[in-house]
C-alpha positions in Angstrom: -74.3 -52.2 -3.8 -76.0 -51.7 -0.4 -74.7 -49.8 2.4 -73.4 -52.5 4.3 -71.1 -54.0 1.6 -69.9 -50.8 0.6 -68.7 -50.3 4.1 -67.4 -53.6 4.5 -65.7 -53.0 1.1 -64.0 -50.0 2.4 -63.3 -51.5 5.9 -60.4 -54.5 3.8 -59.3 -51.7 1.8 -58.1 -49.8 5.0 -56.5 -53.2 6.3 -55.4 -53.9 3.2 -53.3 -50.3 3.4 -52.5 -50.2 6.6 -50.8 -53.9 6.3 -48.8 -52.5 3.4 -48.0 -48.9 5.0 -46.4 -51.3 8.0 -44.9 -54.0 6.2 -42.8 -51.5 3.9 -41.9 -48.3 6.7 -37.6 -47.8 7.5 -37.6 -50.7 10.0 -35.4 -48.8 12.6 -31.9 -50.0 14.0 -32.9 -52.7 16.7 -28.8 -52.3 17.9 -27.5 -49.1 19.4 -24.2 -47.6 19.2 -23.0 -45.5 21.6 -20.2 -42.5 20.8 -18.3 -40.9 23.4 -15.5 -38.7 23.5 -15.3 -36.7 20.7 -12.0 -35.3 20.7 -11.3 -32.5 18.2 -7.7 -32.3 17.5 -4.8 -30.4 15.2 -2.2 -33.0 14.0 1.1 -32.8 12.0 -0.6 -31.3 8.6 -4.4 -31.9 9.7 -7.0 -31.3 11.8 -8.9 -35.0 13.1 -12.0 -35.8 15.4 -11.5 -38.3 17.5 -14.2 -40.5 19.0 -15.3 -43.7 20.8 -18.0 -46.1 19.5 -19.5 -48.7 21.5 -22.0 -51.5 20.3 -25.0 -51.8 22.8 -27.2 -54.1 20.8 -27.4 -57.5 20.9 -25.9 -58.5 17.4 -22.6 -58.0 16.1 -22.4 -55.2 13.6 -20.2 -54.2 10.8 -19.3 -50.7 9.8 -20.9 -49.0 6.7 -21.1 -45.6 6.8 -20.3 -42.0 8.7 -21.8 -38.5 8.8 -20.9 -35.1 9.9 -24.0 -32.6 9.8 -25.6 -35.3 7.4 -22.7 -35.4 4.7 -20.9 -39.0 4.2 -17.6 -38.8 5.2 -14.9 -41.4 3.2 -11.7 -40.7 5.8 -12.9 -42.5 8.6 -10.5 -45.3 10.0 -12.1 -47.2 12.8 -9.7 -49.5 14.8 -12.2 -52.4 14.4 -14.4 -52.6 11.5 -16.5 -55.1 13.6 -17.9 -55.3 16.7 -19.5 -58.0 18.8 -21.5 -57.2 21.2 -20.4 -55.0 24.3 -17.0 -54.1 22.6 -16.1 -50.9 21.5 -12.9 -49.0 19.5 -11.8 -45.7 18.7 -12.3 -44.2 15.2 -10.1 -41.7 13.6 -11.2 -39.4 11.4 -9.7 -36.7 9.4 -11.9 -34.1 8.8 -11.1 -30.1 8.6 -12.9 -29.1 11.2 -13.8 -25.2 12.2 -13.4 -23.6 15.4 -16.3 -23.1 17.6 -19.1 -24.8 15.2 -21.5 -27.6 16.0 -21.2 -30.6 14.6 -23.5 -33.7 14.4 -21.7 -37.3 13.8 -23.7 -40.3 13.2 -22.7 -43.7 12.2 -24.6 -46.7 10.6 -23.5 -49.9 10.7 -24.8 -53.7 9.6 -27.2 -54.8 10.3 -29.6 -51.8 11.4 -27.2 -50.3 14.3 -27.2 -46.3 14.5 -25.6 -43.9 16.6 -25.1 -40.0 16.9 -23.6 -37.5 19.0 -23.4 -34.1 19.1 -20.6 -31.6 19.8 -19.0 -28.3 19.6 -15.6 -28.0 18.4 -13.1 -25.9 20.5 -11.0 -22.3 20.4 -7.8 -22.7 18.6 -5.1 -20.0 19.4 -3.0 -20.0 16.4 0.6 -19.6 16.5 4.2 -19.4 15.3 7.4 -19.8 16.9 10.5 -19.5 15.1 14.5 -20.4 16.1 16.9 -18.5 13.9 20.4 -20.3 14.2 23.4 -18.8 13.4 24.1 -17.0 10.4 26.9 -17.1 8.3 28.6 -14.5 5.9 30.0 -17.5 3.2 33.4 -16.4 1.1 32.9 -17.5 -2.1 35.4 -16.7 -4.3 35.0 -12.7 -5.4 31.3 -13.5 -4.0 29.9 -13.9 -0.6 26.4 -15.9 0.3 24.3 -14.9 3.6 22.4 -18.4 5.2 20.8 -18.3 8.0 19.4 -22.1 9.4 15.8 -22.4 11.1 13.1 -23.8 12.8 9.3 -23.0 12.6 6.6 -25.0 14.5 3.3 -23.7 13.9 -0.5 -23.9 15.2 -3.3 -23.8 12.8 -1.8 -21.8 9.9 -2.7 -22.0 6.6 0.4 -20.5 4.9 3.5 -19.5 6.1 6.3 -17.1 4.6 9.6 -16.7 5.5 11.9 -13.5 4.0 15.2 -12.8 4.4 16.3 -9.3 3.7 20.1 -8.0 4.1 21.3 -4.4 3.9 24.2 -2.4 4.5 22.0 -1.1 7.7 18.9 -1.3 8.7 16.9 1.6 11.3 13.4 1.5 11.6 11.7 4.6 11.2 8.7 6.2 13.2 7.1 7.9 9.9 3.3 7.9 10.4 1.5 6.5 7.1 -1.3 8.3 5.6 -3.6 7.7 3.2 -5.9 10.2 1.1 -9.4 9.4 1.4 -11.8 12.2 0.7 -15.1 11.1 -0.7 -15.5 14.7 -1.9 -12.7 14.8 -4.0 -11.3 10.8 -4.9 -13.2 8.5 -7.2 -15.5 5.9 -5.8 -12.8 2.9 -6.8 -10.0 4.8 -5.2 -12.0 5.5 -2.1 -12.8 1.5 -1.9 -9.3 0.5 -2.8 -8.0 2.8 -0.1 -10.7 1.5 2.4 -9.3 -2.4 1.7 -5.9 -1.2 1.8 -6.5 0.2 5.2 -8.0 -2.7 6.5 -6.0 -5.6 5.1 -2.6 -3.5 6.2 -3.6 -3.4 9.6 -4.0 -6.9 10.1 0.0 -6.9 9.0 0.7 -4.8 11.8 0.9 -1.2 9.9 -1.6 1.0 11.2 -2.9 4.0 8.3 -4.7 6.7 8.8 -7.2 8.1 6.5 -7.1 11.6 5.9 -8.9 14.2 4.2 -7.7 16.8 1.7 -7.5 20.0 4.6 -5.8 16.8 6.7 -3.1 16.8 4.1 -2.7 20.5 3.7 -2.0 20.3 7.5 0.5 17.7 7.2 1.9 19.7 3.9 2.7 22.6 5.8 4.4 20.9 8.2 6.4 18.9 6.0 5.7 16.1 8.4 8.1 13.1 8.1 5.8 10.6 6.9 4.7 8.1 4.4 1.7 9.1 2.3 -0.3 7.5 -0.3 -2.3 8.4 -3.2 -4.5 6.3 -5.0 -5.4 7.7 -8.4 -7.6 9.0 -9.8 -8.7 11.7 -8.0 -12.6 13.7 -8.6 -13.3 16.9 -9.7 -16.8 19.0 -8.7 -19.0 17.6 -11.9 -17.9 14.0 -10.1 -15.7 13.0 -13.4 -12.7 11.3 -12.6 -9.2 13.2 -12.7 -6.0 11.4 -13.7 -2.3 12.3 -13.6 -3.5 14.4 -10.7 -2.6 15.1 -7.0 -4.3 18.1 -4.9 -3.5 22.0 -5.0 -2.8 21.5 -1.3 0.7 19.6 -2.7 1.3 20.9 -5.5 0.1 24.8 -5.8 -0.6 25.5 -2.4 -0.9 29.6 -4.1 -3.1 29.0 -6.4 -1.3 30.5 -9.6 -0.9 27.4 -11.5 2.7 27.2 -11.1 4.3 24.6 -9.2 8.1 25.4 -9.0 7.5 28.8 -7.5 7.1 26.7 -4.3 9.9 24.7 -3.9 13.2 26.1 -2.6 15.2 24.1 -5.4 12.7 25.2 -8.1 11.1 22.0 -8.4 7.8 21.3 -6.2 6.6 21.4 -2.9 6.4 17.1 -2.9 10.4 17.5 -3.7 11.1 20.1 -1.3 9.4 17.7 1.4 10.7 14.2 0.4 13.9 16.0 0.6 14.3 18.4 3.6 12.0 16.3 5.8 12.0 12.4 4.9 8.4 12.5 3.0 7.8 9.3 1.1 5.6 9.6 -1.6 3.9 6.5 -2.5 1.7 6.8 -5.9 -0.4 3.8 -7.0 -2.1 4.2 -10.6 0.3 7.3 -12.1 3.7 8.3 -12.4 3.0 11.6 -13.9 0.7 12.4 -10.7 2.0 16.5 -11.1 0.6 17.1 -14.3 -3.1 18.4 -12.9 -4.0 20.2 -9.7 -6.9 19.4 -7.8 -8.2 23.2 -6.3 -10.1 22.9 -3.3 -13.3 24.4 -5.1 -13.1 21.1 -7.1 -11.8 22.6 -10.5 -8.8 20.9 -12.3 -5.8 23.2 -13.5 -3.2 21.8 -15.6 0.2 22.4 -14.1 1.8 25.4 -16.3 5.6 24.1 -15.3 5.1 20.9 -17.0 7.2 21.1 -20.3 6.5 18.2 -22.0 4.7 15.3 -21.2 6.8 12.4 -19.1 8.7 15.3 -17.3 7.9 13.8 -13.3 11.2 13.1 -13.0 12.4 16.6 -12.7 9.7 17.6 -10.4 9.8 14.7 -8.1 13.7 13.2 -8.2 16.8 14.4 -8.4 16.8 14.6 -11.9 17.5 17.4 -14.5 15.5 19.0 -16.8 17.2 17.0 -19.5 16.4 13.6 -17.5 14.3 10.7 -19.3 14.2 8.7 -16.3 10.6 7.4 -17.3 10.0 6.0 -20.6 7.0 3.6 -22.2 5.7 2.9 -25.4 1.9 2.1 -24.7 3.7 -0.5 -22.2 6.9 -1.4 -20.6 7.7 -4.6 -22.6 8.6 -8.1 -21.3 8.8 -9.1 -17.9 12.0 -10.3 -15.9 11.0 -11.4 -12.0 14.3 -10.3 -9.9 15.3 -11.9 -6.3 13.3 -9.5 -4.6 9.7 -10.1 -6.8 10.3 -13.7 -6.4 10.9 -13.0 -2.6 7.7 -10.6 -1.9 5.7 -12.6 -4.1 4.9 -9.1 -6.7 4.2 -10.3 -10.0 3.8 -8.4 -13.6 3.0 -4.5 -13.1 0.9 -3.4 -16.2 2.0 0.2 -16.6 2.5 2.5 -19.5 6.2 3.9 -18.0 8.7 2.4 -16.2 12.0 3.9 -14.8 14.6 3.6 -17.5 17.7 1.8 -14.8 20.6 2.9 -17.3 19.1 6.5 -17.3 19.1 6.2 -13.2 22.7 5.0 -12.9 24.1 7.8 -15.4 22.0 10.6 -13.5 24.0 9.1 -9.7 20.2 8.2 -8.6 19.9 5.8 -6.2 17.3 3.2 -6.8 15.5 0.0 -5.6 13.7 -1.5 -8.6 11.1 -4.5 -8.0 10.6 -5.9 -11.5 13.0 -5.8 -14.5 11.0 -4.9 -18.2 12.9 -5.0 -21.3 11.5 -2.6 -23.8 12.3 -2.9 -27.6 11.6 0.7 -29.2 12.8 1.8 -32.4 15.3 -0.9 -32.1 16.9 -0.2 -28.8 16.7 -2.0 -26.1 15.4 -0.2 -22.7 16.2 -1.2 -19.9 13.1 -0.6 -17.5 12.2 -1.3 -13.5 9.0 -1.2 -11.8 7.4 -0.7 -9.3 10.9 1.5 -7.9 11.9 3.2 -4.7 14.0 6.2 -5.8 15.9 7.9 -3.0 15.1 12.1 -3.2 17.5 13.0 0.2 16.2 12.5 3.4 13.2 10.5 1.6 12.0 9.3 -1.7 9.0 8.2 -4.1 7.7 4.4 -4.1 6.0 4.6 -7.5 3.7 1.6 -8.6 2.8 2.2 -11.7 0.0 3.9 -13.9 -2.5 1.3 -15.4 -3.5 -0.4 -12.7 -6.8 -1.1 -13.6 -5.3 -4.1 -15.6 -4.6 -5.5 -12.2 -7.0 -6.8 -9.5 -7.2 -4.8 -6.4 -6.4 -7.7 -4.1 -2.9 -7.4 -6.4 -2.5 -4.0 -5.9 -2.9 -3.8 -2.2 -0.9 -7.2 -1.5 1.8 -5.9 -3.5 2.0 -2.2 -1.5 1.9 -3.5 1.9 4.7 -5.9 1.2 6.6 -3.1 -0.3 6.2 -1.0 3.1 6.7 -4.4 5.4 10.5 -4.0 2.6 10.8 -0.2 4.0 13.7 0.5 1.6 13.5 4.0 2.9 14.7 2.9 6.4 18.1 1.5 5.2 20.9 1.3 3.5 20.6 -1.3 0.8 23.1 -2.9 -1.0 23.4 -1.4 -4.6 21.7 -3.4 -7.4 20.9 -5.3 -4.4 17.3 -6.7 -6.0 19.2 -9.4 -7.3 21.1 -10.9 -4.9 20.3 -9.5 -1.2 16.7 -11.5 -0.1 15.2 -15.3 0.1 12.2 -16.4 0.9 10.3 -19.9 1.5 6.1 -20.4 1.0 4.6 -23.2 2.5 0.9 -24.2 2.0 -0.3 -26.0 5.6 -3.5 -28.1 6.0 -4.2 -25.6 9.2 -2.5 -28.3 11.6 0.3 -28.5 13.4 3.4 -27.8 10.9 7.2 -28.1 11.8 10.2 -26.6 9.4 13.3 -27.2 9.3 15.2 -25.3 6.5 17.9 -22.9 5.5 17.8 -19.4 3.7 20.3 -18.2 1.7 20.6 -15.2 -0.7 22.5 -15.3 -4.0 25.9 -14.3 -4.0 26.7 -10.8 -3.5 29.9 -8.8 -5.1 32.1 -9.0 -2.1 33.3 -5.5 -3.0 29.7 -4.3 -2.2 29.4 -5.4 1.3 31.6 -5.9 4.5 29.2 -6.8 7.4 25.6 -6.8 6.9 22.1 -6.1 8.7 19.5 -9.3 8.4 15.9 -8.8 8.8 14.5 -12.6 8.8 10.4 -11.1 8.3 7.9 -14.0 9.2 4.0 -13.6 7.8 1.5 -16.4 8.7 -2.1 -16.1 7.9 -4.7 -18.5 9.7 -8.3 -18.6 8.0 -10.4 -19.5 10.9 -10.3 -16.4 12.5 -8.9 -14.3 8.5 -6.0 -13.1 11.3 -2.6 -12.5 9.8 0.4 -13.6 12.4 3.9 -11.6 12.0 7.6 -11.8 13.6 10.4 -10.0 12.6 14.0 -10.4 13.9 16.8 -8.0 13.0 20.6 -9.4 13.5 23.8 -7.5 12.7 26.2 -10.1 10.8 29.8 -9.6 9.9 
């Protein structure tokens, strides 16, 4: 083949291509739709976008299809599915939008009509506002029933919860909260727990600090009314974790090994404390934390006091050397939910001791129990609580149990900061009042606009056990778009 046919050759074969490449390219939309007025907007129970769609072409067009940042969207509702020429109609479409993003909507229609806009959504201020009506303290029989009517409109809230708590009184204490966290001498997962219980508490409105083991020694000295927590286990100088253990600083502030030398009613320092100056000792992971001292040069000493091995309850309660207040067997049996788990929202403890409630009552101790256990053991029946407030004088110990590491740490640290938003320590609760003096309501939102319109009511309480009453109605909102946690409390005096 000469030159000149092979170039006329390849000259039909670039027509040839070209003809094809044009015949078969995305023909483009000949009609244009026009948006306008995006509107983005918080409903009853959703969040919408509202727009404007007008057809510019010259053919009439029929709806097919809408996307937001290029994903097809199936809750659209336009008010006209078609559109002639020049009109136009609004489109609804629910869609959970995010605060402060871009978004990109387009719309296809039939035949070939396209049209996009782009816009950013807006700031949303979440909020709650709440109307208590009036209570009412409801004879009933030998029993009598607390309600309290109200009304909740909310802004942009995921979830909302609602608790009613009613004591004998109620004062809010000033006690500044502490929490150990020594990187010298705690375990790395009691350091991180105690570094998301700090952070997730404050956004509930309960400012911690963190201290150090000389911090504590400072406050021990004091005997400081305050709340402070331990997260076991602690570390020892080889950097091997130390359970059952709190530091020297608390417990052997001497250094002899002996811990009832330094407590004025031969017990311990901690007792001497909670009970003289309104300590509350919170531990999280033991309830034998005395058994081992943590010196300050690292080493670990066991406590030479301790005379047999579930004794905590005569160095940190009221109770004797003879108590049992604390009893397990590699467990603390089934699970019972009372009023008050059901109310918090505290589930199963896995622990290996519980507080023995019969044992408590017989001893004159006064406690608040958040979980009922029946233990079976050597057939008898135990009658166990956990996690449990029990009052020591002027303060008390909030143990949580002592194998933890069953539970997740979002668990752990929900279930402590809606123990200290409960503040037993601050009143004067009704006895046995787990049972019958609280109510809650959850609700699940779509992070719209929500309205409530309900009643709370505890169960009925011994009439014998209470004349008037102190309500705290407790409100806890939690909006996701800025992870911000919205609270309200009222307190009301009821007779």
């Amino acid at each position: 083949m000469n030159r000149k046919i092979r170039y006329s050759v390849i000259t039909v074969l670039m027509l040839i291509f070209l003809a094809s490449f044009f015949v078969f390219l995305p023909q483009q939309p000949t009609s244009k739709l026009f948006i306008s007025d995006p509107d983005f907007v918080l409903k009853l129970e959703q969040r919408v976008i509202e727009i404007e769609i007008e057809n510019r072409g010259d053919k009439d067009i029929e709806f097919q299809q809408l996307c937001i940042n290029d994903t097809p969207i199936l809750t659209w509702s336009p008010e006209k599915i078609i559109l002639k020429k020049g009109e136009d109609t609004n489109v609804t479409i629910s869609y959970h939008w995010l605060p402060e993003e871009d978004y990109i909507i387009d719309v296809y229609a039939y035949p070939d009509a396209h049209g996009y806009i782009q816009a950013e959504s807006p700031v949303i201020e979440p909020k709650i506002i709440i109307e208590i009506g009036n209570g009412t303290l409801q004879e009933m029989g030998d029993l009598k029933v607390v309600s309290f009517p109200y009304k909740i409109e909310s802004i942009a809230t995921d979830w909302i919860h609602i608790i009613l708590f009613t004591y004998k009184s109620f004062y809010a204490s000033i006690r500044p909260i502490y929490v150990l966290y020594d990187t010298v001498f705690m375990a790395p997962s009691s350091i991180d727990r105690a570094s998301a219980f700090t952070e997730l508490a404050l956004k509930y409105g309960i400012p911690i600090q963190k201290i150090n083991c000389s911090d504590l020694g400072s406050i021990a000295r004091d005997q400081v009314s305050s709340i402070v927590i331990f997260f076991d286990p602690l570390m020892d100088w080889l950097e091997k974790e130390v359970h059952d253990a709190l530091p020297a600083v608390v417990l052997d502030p001497d250094k002899d090994g002996h811990v009832r030398d330094n407590s004025s009613y031969d017990k311990s320092l901690l007792y001497d404390w909670m009970f003289d100056n309104g300590l509350i000792l919170v531990t999280i992971g033991s309830t034998q934390p005395h058994k081992y001292i943590l010196n300050s040069d690292g080493r670990v000493s066991f406590n030479k006091d301790s005379f047999k091995w579930n004794d905590a309850s005569f160095f940190l309660t009221t109770g004797g050397v003879e108590s049992e207040l604390l009893k397990g067997n590699f467990g603390i049996g089934d699970f019972t939910p009372t009023r008050i788990t059901s109310s918090l929202g505290i589930t199963n403890w896995w622990s290996l001791q519980g507080f023995d409630k019969d044992n408590i009552a017989q001893e004159g101790i006064d406690f608040y129990g958040y979980g009922d256990y029946n233990l079976l053991y050597q057939g008898v029946m135990y009658n166990l609580t956990l996690p449990a407030f029990i009052n020591v004088g002027e303060g008390g110990w909030l143990a949580l149990g002592d194998d933890y590491n069953q539970m997740s740490d979002e668990k752990v640290i929900h279930d402590l900061i809606m123990l200290l938003l409960h503040a037993p320590w601050d009143s004067e609760w009704i006895p046995y009042g787990f049972y019958w003096d609280n109510s809650s309501n959850f609700y699940q939102t779509q992070s719209g606009k929500y309205e409530i319109n309900e009643v709370l009511s505890t169960e009925g309480i011994p009439s014998s056990l209470v004349d008037g009453v102190s309500v705290r109605i407790l409100l806890i909102a939690y909006n996701s778009d800025y992870n911000e946690i919205l609270i309200q409390e009222n307190l009301i005096n009821l007779s």
